[in-house]
VMD Tcl script that draws the C-alpha trace (Angstrom):
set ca {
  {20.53 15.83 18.50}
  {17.02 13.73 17.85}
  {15.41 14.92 15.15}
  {11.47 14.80 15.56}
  {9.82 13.20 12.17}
  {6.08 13.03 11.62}
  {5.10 10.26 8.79}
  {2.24 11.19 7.29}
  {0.28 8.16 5.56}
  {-2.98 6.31 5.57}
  {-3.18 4.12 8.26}
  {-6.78 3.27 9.27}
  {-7.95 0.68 7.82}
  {-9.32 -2.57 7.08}
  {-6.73 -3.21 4.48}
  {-3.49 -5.03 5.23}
  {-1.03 -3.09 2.89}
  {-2.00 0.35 4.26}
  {-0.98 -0.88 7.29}
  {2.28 -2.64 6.47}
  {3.60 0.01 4.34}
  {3.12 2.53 7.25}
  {4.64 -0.14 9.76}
  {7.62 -1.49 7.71}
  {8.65 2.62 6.75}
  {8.35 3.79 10.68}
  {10.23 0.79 11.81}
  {12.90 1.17 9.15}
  {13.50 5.20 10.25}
  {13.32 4.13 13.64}
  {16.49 2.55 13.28}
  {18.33 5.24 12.97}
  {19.83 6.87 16.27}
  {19.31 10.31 15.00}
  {15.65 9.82 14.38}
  {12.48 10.48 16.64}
  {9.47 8.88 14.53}
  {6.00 8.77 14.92}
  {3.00 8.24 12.65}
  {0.76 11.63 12.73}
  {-2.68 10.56 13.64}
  {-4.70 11.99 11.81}
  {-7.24 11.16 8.74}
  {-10.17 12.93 6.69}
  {-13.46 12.39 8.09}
  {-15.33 11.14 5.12}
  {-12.85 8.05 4.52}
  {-13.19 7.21 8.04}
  {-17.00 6.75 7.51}
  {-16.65 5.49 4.64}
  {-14.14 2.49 5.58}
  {-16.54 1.72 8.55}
  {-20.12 1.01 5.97}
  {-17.96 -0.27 2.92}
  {-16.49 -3.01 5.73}
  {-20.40 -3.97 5.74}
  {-21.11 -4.60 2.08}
  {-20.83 -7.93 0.99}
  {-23.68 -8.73 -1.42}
  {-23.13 -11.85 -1.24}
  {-22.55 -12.82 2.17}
  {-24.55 -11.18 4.99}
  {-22.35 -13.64 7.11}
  {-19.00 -13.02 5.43}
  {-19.60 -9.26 6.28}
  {-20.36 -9.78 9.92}
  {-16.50 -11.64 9.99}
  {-14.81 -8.84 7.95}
  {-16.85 -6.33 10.51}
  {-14.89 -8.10 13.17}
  {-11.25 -8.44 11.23}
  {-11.55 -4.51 11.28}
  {-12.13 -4.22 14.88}
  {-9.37 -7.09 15.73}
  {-6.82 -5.11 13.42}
  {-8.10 -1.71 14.56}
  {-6.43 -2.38 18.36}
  {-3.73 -3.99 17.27}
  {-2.71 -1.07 14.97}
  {-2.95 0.85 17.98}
  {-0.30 -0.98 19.89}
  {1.79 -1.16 17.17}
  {2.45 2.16 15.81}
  {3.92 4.95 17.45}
  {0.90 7.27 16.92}
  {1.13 11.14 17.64}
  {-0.42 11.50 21.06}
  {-2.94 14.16 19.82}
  {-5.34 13.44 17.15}
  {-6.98 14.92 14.48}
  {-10.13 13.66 12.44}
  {-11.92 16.00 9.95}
  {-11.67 17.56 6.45}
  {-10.97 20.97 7.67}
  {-7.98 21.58 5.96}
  {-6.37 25.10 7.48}
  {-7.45 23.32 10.94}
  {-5.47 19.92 9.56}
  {-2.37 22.07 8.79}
  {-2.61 23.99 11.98}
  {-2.73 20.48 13.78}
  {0.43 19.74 12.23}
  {2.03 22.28 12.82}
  {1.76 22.28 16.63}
  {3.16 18.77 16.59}
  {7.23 20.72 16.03}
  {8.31 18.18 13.89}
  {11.52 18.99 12.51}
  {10.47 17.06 8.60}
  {7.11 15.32 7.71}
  {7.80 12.16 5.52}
  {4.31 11.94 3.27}
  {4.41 8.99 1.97}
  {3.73 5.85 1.17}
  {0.70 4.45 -0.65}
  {-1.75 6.91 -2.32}
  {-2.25 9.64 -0.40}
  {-2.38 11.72 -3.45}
  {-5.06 9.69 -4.85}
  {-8.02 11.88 -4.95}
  {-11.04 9.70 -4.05}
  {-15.13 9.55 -3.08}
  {-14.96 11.27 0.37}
  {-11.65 13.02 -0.28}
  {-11.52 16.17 -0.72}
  {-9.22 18.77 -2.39}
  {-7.07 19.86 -1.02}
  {-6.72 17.74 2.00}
  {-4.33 17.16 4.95}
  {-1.83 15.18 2.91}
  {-1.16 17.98 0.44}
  {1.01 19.88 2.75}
  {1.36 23.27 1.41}
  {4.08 26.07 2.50}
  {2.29 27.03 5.83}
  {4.26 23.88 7.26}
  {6.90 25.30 9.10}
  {8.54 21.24 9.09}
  {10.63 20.50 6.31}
  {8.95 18.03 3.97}
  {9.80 15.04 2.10}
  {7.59 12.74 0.46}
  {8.10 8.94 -0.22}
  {6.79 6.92 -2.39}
  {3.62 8.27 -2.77}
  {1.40 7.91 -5.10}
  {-1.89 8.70 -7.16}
  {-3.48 5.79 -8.20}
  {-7.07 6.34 -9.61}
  {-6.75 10.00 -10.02}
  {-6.82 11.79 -13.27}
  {-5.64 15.51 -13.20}
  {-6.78 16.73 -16.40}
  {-10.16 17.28 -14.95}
  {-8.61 19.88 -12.13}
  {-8.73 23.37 -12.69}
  {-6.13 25.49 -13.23}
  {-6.30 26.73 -10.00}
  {-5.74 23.39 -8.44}
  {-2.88 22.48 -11.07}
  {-1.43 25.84 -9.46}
  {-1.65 24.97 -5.86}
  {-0.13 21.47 -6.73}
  {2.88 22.93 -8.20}
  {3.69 25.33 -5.57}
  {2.87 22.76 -3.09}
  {5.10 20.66 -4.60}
  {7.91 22.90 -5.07}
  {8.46 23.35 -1.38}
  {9.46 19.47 -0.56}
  {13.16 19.02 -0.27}
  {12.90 14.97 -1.88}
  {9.79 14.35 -3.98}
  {9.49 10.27 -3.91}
  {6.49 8.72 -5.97}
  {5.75 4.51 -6.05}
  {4.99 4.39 -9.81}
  {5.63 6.05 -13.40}
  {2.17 7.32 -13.61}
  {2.47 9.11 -10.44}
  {5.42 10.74 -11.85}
  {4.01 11.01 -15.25}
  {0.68 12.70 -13.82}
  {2.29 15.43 -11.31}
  {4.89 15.73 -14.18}
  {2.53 17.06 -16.53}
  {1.17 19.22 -14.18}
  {4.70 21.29 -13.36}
  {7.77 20.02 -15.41}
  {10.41 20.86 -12.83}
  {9.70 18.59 -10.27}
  {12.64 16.09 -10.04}
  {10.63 12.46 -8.85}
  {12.78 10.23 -7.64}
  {10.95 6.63 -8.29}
  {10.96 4.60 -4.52}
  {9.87 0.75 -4.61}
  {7.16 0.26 -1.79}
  {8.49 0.04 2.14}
  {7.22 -3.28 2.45}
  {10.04 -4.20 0.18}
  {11.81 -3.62 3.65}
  {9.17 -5.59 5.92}
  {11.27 -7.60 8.09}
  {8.38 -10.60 8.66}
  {7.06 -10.95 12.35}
  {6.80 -14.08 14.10}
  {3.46 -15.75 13.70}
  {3.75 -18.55 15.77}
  {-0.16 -19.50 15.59}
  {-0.41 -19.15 12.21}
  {0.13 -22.74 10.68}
  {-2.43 -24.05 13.97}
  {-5.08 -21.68 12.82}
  {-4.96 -22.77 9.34}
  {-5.04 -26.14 10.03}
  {-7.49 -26.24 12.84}
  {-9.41 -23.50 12.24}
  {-10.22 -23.77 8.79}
  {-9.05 -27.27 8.09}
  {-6.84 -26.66 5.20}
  {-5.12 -30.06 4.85}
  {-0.79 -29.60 5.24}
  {-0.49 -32.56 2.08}
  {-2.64 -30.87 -0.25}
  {-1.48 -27.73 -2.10}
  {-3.31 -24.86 -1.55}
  {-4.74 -21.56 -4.23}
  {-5.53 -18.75 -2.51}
  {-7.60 -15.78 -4.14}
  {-8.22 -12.42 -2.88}
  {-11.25 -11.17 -5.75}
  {-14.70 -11.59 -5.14}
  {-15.25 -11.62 -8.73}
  {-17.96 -14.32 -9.37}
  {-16.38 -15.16 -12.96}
  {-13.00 -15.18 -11.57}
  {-13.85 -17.86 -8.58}
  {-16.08 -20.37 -10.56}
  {-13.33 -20.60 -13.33}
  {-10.89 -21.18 -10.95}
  {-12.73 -23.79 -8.74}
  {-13.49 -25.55 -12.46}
  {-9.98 -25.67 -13.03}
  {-8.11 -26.01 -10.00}
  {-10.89 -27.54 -7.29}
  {-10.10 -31.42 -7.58}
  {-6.62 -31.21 -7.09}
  {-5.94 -28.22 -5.23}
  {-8.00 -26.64 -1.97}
  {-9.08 -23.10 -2.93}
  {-9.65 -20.50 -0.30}
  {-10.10 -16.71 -0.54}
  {-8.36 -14.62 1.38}
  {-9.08 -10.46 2.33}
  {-12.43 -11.23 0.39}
  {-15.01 -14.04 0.08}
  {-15.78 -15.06 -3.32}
  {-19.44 -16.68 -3.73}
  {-17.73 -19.84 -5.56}
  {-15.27 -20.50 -2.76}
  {-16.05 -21.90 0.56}
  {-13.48 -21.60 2.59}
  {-13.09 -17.70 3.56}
  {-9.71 -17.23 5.93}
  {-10.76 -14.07 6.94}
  {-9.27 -12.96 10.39}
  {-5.64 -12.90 10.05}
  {-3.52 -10.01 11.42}
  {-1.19 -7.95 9.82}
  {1.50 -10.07 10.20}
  {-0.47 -13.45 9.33}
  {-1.48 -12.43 6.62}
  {2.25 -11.05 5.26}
  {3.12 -14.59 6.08}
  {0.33 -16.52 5.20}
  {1.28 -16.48 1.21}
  {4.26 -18.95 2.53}
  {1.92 -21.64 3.14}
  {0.39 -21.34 -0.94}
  {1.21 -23.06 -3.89}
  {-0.34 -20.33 -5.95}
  {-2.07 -17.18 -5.60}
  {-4.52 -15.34 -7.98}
  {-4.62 -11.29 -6.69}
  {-5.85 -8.05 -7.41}
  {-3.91 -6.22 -4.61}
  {-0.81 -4.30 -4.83}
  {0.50 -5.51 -1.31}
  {-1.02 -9.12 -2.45}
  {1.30 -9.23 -5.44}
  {4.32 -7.56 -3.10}
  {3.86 -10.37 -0.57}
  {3.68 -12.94 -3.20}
  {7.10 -12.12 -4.41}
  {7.85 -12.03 -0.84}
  {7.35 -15.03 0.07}
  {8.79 -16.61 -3.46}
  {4.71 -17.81 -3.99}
  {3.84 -18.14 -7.67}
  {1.04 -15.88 -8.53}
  {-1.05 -13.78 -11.13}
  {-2.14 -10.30 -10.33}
  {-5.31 -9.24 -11.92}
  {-6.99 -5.82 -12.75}
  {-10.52 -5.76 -13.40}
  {-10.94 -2.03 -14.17}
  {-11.69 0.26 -17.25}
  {-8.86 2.61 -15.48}
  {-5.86 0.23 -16.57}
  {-6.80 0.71 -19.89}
  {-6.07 3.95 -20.56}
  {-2.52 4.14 -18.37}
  {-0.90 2.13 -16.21}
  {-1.72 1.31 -12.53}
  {0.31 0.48 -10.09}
  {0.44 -3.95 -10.14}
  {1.02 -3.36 -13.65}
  {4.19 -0.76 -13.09}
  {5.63 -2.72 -10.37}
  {5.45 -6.51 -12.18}
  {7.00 -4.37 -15.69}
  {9.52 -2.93 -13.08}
  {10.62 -6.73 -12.02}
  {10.12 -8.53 -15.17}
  {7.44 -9.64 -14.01}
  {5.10 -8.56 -16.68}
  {4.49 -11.73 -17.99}
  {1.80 -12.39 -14.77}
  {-0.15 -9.43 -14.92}
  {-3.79 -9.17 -16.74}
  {-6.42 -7.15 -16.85}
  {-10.20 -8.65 -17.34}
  {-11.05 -5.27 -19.02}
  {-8.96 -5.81 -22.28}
  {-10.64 -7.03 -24.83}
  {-7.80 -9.87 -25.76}
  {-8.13 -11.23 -21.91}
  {-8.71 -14.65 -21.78}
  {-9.16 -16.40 -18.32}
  {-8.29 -19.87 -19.62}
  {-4.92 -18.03 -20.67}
  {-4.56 -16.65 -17.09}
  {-5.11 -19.81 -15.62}
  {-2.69 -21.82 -18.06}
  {0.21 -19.09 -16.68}
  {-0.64 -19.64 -12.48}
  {-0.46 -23.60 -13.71}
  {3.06 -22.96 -15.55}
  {4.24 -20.72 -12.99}
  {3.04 -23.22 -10.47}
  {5.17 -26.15 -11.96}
  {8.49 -23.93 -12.06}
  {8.19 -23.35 -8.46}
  {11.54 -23.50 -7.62}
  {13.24 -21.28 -10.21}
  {10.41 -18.82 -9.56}
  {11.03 -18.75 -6.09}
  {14.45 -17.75 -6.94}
  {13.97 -15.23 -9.28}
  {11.79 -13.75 -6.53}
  {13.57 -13.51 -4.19}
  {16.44 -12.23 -6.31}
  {13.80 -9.31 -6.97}
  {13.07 -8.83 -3.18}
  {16.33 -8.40 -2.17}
  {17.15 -5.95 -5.37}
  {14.00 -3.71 -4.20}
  {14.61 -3.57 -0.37}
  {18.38 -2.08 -1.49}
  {16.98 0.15 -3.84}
  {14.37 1.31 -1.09}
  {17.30 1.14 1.55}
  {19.58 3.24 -0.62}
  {16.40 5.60 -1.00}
  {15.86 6.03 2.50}
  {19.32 6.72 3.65}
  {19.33 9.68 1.10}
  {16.20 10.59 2.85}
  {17.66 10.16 6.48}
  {20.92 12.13 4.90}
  {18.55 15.37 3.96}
  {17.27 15.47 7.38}
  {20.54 15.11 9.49}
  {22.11 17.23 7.31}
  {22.50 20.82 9.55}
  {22.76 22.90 6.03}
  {19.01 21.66 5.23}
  {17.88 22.61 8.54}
  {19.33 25.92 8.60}
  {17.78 26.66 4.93}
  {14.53 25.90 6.47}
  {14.62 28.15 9.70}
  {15.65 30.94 6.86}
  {12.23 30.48 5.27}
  {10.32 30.21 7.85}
  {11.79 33.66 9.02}
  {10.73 35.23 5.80}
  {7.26 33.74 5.87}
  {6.93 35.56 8.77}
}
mol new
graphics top color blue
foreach p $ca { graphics top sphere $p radius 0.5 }
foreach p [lrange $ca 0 end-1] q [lrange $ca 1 end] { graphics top cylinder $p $q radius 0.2 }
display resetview
């Protein structure tokens, strides 16, 4: 017996991560025989229009926005061909008309899950189709999801409710970080969280067989000369960087232009890009997938907030690099005892160890993509399991 599974996750967009933590989790599922996967293709309205005008702000680069205009529509298609998307489709922020969508797809379990799909955001509304309360007649599981950005003291009481008895009807409650935990925690303290590193800890890498051609042709980044790539358009960030690095090292942003850096390699696919950290010597991120693929790809790197948020608890580059032992490379340009030169002086130090840092990483890579292995297979265990089925058909009986 196939067991139909709906995985229900941000997809859309222009950013790589969201789309290779959707891919690397539906290809990982899809290996097992028992399984019938797709991605559930649907999203809220008011992200969707939002994605497609924040795509055109660049204030510093009419030009630069025009090529990240046309990244989005080059990723858009191929994201099409490469997930297995729900052949019906829903888009809107109704959310009794979002459940009722899922619904008629008969999946036999929804995995929600991964990235933050509880994150409650500007043109996200509460609740919303990825808090799926007990009129799904699927069983539900949720994997490493997370909240990033949100704070729940300011919900009502009323909200706090419907989270907990939301909550309370998922067989396995995953979450990506110890905030996430921490957060829905407070809100009902009998939720058992089980902590799951990100799927792209399970990414098995794509060929990219035009990838060194494009970066050598294309944007004439020179095979002898060591590369930094940076993915901040922080004006502070690039200048200080191109003071220290730019004689000896090409700099090039990556994901964003930076006004103090030239060279912008901006139209990578999915899979380039997951590779493309290979080809660095260093790498100076804000992104949680930019810090995953670093480690990845054994690339020395720093990770960088610049938000008030990470002051007050921790967000999620900061909770994975503690998690590793990576600590040590994270920063935040918000705290008042940040110093850039300091930053800088680590990427350099990290930069000469190269080779024992590329081990330790990869030590940590293979470490997370048993852990999130050894996660899924309890996952895949729930839903195979006949006993959990039957207990499901029981309640759905009773609801009616």
């Amino acid at each position: 017996m196939a067991y139909r599974v709906g995985v229900l996750t941000l997809f859309k967009s222009n950013n790589y991560g969201t789309f290779l933590q959707c891919y690397s989790l539906v290809k990982k599922l899809m290996k097992y025989k028992d399984l019938e996967v797709e991605v559930i293709n649907c999203v809220i309205y008011n992200s969707e229009k939002n994605l497609f005008f924040d795509i055109l702000k660049d204030r510093y680069s009419k030009t630069n926005s025009i090529k990240t205009f046309l990244r989005y529509l080059k990723l858009r298609n191929l994201m099409k061909k490469k997930l297995p998307l729900s052949k019906e489709s829903f888009v809107g922020y109704d959310y009794e008309k979002a459940m009722d969508f899922i619904n008629r797809q008969n999946y036999d379990y929804i995995i929600a899950g991964s990235d933050e799909i509880w994150g409650i955001f500007p043109g996200y509304m509460f609740p919303n189709m990825y808090w799926l309360n007990n009129k799904i007649q699927a069983g539900k599981i949720s994997y490493a999801a997370s909240t990033n950005r949100t704070d729940f003291t300011l919900f009502s009481d009323e909200d706090k409710k419907f989270i907990s008895e939301t909550l309370r009807t998922f067989e396995y409650l995953g979450a990506r970080d110890n905030t996430t935990i921490e957060q829905l925690s407070n809100i009902d303290n009998s939720l058992d969280f089980k902590k799951n590193p990100d799927p792209t800890f399970m990414y098995e890498f794509e060929s990219t067989p035009n990838l060194l051609n494009k970066l050598t042709k294309k944007y004439k980044l020179n095979p002898e000369k060591p590369v930094i790539a940076v993915t901040m358009r922080n004006p502070i960030l690039g200048k200080a960087i191109m003071k220290r690095f730019g004689t000896q090292f090409e700099i090039v942003s990556i994901f964003r232009s930076n006004p103090y850096i030239k060279k912008y390699i901006y139209d990578l696919d999915y899979f380039e890009w997951a590779k493309v950290f290979s080809y660095f010597s260093g790498i100076v991120t804000d992104l949680y997938h930019g810090t995953i693929f670093s480690i990845r790809n054994g690339t020395p790197f720093v990770s960088v907030d610049d938000s008030d948020l990470y002051l007050h608890y921790p967000g999620k580059i900061e909770d994975l690099l503690y998690d590793t032992g990576l600590g040590d490379c994270y920063f935040n340009m918000k705290n008042a005892n940040f110093d850039i030169d300091l930053m800088l002086d680590k990427l350099q130090s990290n930069m000469n160890m190269r080779d024992p840092q590329y081990k330790l990483m990869q030590n940590i890579s293979e470490y997370k993509r048993k852990e999130a292995e050894n996660c899924i297979n309890k996952i895949v265990k729930t839903i195979t399991d006949p006993k959990h089925l039957e207990k499901i058909e029981e309640e759905v009986n009773l609801a009616d």
